[in-house]
Each structure stands twice: as C-alpha cells, then as structure tokens.
C-alpha positions in Angstrom: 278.2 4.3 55.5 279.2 1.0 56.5 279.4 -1.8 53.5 276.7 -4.2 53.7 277.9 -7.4 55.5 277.9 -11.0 54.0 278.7 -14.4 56.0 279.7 -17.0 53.8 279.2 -20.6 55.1 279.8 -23.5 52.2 279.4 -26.5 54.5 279.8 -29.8 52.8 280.2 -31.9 49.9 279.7 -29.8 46.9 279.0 -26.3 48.9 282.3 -25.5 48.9 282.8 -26.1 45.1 279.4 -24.2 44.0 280.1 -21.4 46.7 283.5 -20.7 45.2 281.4 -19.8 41.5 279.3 -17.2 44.0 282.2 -15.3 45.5 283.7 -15.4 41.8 280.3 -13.5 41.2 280.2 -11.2 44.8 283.6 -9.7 43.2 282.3 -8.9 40.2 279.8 -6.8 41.1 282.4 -5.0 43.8 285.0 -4.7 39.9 282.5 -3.4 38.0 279.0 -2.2 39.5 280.8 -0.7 42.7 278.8 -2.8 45.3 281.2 -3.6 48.1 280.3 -6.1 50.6 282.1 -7.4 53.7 282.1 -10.7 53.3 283.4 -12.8 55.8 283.7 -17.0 56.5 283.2 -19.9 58.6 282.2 -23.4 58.9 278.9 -25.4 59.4 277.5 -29.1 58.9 279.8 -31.9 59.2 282.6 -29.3 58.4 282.1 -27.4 62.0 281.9 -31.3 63.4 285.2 -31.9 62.4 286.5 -28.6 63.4 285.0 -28.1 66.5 282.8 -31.1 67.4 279.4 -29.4 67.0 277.7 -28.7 63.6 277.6 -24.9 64.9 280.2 -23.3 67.0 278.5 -20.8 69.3 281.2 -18.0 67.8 279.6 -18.4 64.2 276.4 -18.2 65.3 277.0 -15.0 67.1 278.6 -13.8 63.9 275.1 -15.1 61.9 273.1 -12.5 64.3 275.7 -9.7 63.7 276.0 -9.8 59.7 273.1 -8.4 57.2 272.9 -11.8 55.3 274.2 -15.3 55.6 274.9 -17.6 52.2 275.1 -21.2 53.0 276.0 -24.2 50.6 275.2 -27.4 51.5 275.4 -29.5 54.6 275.7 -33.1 55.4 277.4 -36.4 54.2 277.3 -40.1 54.9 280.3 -39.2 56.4 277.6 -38.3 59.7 275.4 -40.8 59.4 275.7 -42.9 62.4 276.4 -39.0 64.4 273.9 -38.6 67.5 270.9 -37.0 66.1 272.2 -33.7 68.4 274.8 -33.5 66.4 274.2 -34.3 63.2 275.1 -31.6 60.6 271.6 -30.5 59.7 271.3 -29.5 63.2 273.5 -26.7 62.3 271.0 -25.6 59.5 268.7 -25.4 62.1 270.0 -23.6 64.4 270.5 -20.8 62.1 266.7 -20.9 61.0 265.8 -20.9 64.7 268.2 -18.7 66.6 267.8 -15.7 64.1 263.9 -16.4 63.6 263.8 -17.2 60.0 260.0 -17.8 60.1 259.7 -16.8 56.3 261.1 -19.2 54.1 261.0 -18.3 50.2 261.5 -21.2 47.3 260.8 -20.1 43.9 260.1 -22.6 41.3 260.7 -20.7 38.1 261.2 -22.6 34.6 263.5 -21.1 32.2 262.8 -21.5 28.8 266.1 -22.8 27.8 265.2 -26.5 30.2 261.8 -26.3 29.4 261.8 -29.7 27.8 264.1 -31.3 31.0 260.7 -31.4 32.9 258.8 -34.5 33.5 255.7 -32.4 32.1 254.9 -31.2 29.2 256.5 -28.3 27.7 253.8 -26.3 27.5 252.5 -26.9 31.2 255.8 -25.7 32.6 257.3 -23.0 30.1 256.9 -19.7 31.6 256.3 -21.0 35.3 257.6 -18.5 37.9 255.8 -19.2 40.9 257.0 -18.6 44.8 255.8 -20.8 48.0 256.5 -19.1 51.2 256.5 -21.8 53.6 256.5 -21.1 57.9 260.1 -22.5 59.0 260.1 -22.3 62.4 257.4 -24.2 64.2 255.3 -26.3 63.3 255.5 -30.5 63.4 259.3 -30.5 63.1 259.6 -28.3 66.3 256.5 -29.1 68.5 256.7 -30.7 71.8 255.8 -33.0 72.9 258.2 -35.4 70.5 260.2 -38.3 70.5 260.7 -42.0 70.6 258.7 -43.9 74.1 257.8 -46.4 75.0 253.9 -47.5 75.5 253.0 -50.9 76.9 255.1 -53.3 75.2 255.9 -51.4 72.0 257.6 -48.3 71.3 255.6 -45.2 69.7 257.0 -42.4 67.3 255.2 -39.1 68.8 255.6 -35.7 66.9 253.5 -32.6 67.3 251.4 -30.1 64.8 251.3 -26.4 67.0 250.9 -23.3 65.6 250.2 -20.2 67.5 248.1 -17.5 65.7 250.9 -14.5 65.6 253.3 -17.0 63.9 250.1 -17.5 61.2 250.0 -14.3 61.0 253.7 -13.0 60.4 253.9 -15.7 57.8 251.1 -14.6 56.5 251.7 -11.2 55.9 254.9 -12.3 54.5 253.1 -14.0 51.5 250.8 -11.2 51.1 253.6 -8.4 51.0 255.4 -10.8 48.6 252.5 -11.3 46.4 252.1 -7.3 46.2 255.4 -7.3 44.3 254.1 -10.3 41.8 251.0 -10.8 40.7 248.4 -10.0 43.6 247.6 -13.5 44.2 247.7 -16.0 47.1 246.9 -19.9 47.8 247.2 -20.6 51.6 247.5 -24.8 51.8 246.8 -26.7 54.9 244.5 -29.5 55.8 241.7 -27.8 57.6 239.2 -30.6 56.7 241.2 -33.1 59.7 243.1 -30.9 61.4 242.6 -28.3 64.0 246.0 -26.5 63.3 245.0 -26.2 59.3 241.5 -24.6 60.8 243.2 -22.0 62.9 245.9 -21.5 60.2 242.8 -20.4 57.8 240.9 -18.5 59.9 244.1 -16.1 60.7 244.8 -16.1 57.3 241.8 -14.8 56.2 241.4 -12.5 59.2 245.2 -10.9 57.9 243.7 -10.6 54.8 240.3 -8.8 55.2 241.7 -6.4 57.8 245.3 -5.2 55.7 245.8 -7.1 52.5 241.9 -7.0 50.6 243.5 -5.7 47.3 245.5 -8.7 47.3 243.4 -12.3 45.7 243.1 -14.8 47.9 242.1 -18.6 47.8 242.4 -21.8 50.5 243.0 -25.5 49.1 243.6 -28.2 50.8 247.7 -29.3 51.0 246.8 -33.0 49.1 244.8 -31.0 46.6 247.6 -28.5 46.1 250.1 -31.3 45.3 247.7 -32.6 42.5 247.3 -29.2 41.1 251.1 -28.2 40.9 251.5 -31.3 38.6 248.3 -30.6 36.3 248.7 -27.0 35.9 251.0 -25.0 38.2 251.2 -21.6 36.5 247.4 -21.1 38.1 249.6 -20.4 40.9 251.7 -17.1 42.1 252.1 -16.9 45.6 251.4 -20.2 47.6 251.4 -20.0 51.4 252.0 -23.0 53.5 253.4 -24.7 56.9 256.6 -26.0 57.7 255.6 -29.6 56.5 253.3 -29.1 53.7 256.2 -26.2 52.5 258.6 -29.2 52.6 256.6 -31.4 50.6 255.0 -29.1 48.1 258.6 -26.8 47.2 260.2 -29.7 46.1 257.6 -31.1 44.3 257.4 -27.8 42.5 260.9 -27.6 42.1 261.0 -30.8 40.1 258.5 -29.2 37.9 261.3 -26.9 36.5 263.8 -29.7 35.7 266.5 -30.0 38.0 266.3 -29.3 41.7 270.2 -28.1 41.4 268.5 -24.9 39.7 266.6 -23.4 42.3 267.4 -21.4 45.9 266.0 -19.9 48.6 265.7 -17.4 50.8 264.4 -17.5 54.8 263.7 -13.9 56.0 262.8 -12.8 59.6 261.7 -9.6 61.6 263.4 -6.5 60.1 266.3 -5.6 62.4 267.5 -2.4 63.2 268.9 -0.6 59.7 264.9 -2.1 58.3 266.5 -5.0 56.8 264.9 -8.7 57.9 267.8 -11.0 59.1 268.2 -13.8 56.4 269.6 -16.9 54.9 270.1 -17.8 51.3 270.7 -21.3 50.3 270.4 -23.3 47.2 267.6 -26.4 47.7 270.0 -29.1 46.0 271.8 -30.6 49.0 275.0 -32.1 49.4 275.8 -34.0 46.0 278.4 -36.4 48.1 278.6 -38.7 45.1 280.0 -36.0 42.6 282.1 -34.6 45.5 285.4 -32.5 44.0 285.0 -33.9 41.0 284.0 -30.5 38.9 280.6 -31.6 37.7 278.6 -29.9 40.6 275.7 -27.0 39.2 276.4 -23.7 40.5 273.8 -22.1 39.0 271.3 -22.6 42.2 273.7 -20.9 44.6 274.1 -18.2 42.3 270.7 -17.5 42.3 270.3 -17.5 45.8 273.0 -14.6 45.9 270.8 -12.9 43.3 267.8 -13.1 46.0 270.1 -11.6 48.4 270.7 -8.8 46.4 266.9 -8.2 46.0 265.8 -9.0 49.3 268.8 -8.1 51.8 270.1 -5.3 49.8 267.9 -3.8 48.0 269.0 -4.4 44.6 266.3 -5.9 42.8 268.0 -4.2 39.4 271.6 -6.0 40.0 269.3 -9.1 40.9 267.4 -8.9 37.8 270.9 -8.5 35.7 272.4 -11.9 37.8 269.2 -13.9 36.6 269.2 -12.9 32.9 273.2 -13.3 32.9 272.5 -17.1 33.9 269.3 -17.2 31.3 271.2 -16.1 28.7 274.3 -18.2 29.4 271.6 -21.6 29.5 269.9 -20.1 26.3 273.4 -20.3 24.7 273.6 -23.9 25.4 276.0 -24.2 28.5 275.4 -27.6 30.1 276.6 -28.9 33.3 276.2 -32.7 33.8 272.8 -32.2 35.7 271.8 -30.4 33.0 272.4 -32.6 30.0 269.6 -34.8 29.2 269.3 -36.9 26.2 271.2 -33.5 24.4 274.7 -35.5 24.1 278.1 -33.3 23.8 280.1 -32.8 26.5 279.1 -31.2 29.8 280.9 -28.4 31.4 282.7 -28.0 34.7 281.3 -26.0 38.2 284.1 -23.2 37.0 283.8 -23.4 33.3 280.0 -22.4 34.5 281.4 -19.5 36.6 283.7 -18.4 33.7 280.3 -18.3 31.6 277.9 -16.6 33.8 280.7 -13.9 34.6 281.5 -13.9 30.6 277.3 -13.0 30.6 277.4 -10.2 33.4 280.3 -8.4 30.8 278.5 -8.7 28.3 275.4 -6.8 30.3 277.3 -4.0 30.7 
C-alpha cells in the first residue's frame, strides 16, 4: 500500500522558518511511530512570483490535486504590495481553496491552560475553551459576480456580491454537523437572516439538513453581529459554530484572539472525499506572514505544528498520533517554554523557532 502523500508549501516570510519545526516533526513520527509519508515541495505566494512570475505555477497545482494533503505556511509580504491584484501572492492561496473545492474550512479556537492568563478576558471566561467554527470558503461575497471597481455617473462605485446556492449550504452544513458528532453534539449556524436574503436561504437549508439527517445533533441560529458579542462574553456556550465565507472571516479571528495569540492556532479546509474516501485538504496555520520578525529565529511554530496534527486526524486518520502531537506541545507550554509571541509581562528570555522544535520533539520522546 502506497505511503500517504504530503505537499509541503512554506511560502513567505516566516513559513519557511515555522515549516522547517513541522518536517522536524513529520520525521519523527516516520523514526519512531513507523508512519511514513511522501512528502514532497514547492513554492507559492510571493515565492512562486519570484520564481515563476505567478503566485501558482500551473505544475504545483496539478501536484495539489494529486497528493492526499497539502501543508502551507504563510504567504505574502510588502515585498508585493504594489503587484496587480491578479497576481498578488494571496491569489495563490486561493487558487488552492478554489481549484480543489475546499468548501469546508475548520479553525479551532482552543485555549490551553498554560496561556490562559495571555487572553484579553478573564481567566476564567477562556480556560478550557475548545471550540471549532467551520466556515464555507468557496463562495460567497469574496467570489460572487457581479464585482469590481465602475464607474456610475460621475463617481466610481465598489460593487461585491452575497450568492449562495442551496447545495453549497448544504455540504457545509453537513460538514458542521458530522464535525459536531465527534465533539459535543452541538451546532450555532450564524448569518444575518434578519437583512439578508442569502442569511434566510442559508437558514432554511440548514435546518432542512438537520431535521431530515442530523436530529440527534443540537441545533441553534444567531444572528453573525450577535455571535461576535457572545464569543467575547462567554464563548465556551459554543462547540460547533457554522458560518459563511465572511462572517467565518470575521468571527475565527475574533475567536482566535480569545486564546491569546493568533500564532497558536491552525486550520484545516476539507473538500469532497476523493477516491481512496479521504476529502482533499489544506492545512495552514492562521498567523500570516510575520515579515517584520523575518529570519530572525523568534517566529512561533507551534500553530503550524498543530495544523500537521489536524492532518493527521483528518487526512490520515490518526486522531491517536494527533492527540499525542497536541499534548506534546501542552506539555512543553506547561513547562514554561516561551517564544517571543508568547512572553507577556512573564520576563526571562524567549526561545528561538528551533529551540521550540527541539522542545516539542524532546515532549513526543518523552510520550513514548
């Protein structure tokens, strides 16, 4: 049987530097738990601009749809700024989502007790909080036509558009539901059906998906405003929350704040099974390119680890080896371990992106 297969894509600024920590980790677990992957790697973002004048070279995107899992970094730079917008390296980014149908876009917001007290909340608000919003990534406002910049009269006008069909609400959907079956049986579904026609139709097939396949599973609606004001009062009401491409963007990182540092968390966007039963997929930590603490060893790796960890448990199959990754990295933050993000009003000296890696492989010995 074939080896599971693995593209690797660090991208820019810090990607490289936190990606280097994960392969550290991917042969580790080939040493010592005998889980051999083929890994493989390539460029995207402003790197693949250099290379090849486009943020994503048609050959790496055929190699995307090929492999079991891609692991991306970080992309983008003020390097690009002033880049065409076609061009620009988050266009790369979405390419991937769009050409391999990563509809399903997972960002856990989980707090570890060791940063408990690096939230702006209190402690006891966010200690414990393991929540999971499932946001729709591939339509919605950022790909609806008509858009653009035109001109009206004697002004210009700013024009995007809100579309949703109801079998993308409904993949999504069961998504979150499936998801939830694994966690705690509960669902939010967020939109804004009180003004828009796109948030009624998204609640209506929500509820349809739920009452004809997923009844054992709890289900609520709140409005996306009212959402926002409830993850900062008192998020761990929440387990599951489902949401569109916007109100995803908005509301993930406002619940990734709640844990601290948004260098601590990943992600994971799933599509359609494919053939062998898996769904294609793309890992990726949120935090984005760090360009100001660029090669300079202070980078936190910890959030691309974690995203390898979900591609053990969702890609792989592995939620055991998963589980062992995430207490390896709780245990090595328990023990104090500190990267610069990381340090707080705490004092001492911070540790480097490897001196990280050394710790969270010293942890995974020491679960053996």
């Amino acid at each position: 049987m074939a080896n599971p297969s693995l593209l690797i894509l660090p991208g820019d600024g810090i990607g490289p530097e936190v990606m280097e920590q994960v392969k550290r980790v991917i042969a580790w677990f080939g040493d010592n738990r005998g889980m051999q992957f083929d890994v493989s790697e390539d460029l995207v973002g402003g790197a693949a601009y250099d290379a090849h004048g486009t943020p994503l070279h048609d050959d790496t995107m055929a190699k995307a749809l090929e492999v079991d899992a891609v692991l991306l970094g970080a992309v983008g730079g003020p390097k690009y700024d002033d880049l065409d917008f076609s061009v620009k390296p988050e266009r790369g980014l979405l390419r991937l989502r769009k050409e391999m149908d990563l509809f399903s876009n997972l960002r856990p917001a989980q707090c570890f007790d060791a940063l408990a007290d690096f939230s702006s909340l209190k402690k006891d608000v966010v200690a414990g909080l393991d929540i999971m919003i499932v946001r729709e990534l591939t339509s919605g406002v950022y790909f609806g036509e008509p858009r653009g910049i035109f001109e009206e009269g004697n002004e210009r006008v700013g024009i995007n558009t809100q579309r949703y069909t109801e079998s993308e609400i409904d993949r999504v959907a069961r998504s979150a539901f499936e998801l939830a079956r694994r966690r705690n049986n509960k669902v939010c579904s967020m939109e804004k059906a009180n003004v828009m026609e796109s948030g009624i139709l998204w609640r209506e097939v929500v509820q349809k998906v739920h009452d004809e396949d997923y009844p054992d599973v709890e289900l609520s609606h709140m409005y996306a405003d009212n959402g926002a004001m409830q993850l900062v009062r008192a998020p761990k009401q929440f387990d599951v929350i489902l949401t569109d491409n916007l109100f995803g963007d908005i509301l993930s990182d406002c619940a990734a704040m709640l844990t601290g540092s948004l260098g601590m968390l990943p992600s994971a966007s799933l599509g359609a099974p494919a053939a062998n039963g898996r769904p294609k997929a793309l890992y990726e930590p949120v935090h984005g390119s760090a360009p100001d603490i660029t090669g300079q060893g202070k980078a936190n790796p910890i959030a691309c680890v974690l995203s390898f960890a979900m591609a053990l448990r969702y890609s792989f199959d592995q939620g055991a080896e998963a589980t062992r990754l995430e207490n390896a990295i709780e245990a090595v933050l328990a023990g104090g371990a500190r990267t610069a993000d990381l340090m707080g009003a705490e004092g001492g000296r911070p540790i480097s992106t490897t001196e990280m890696g050394d710790a969270i492989l010293a942890a995974l010995d020491e679960s053996l």
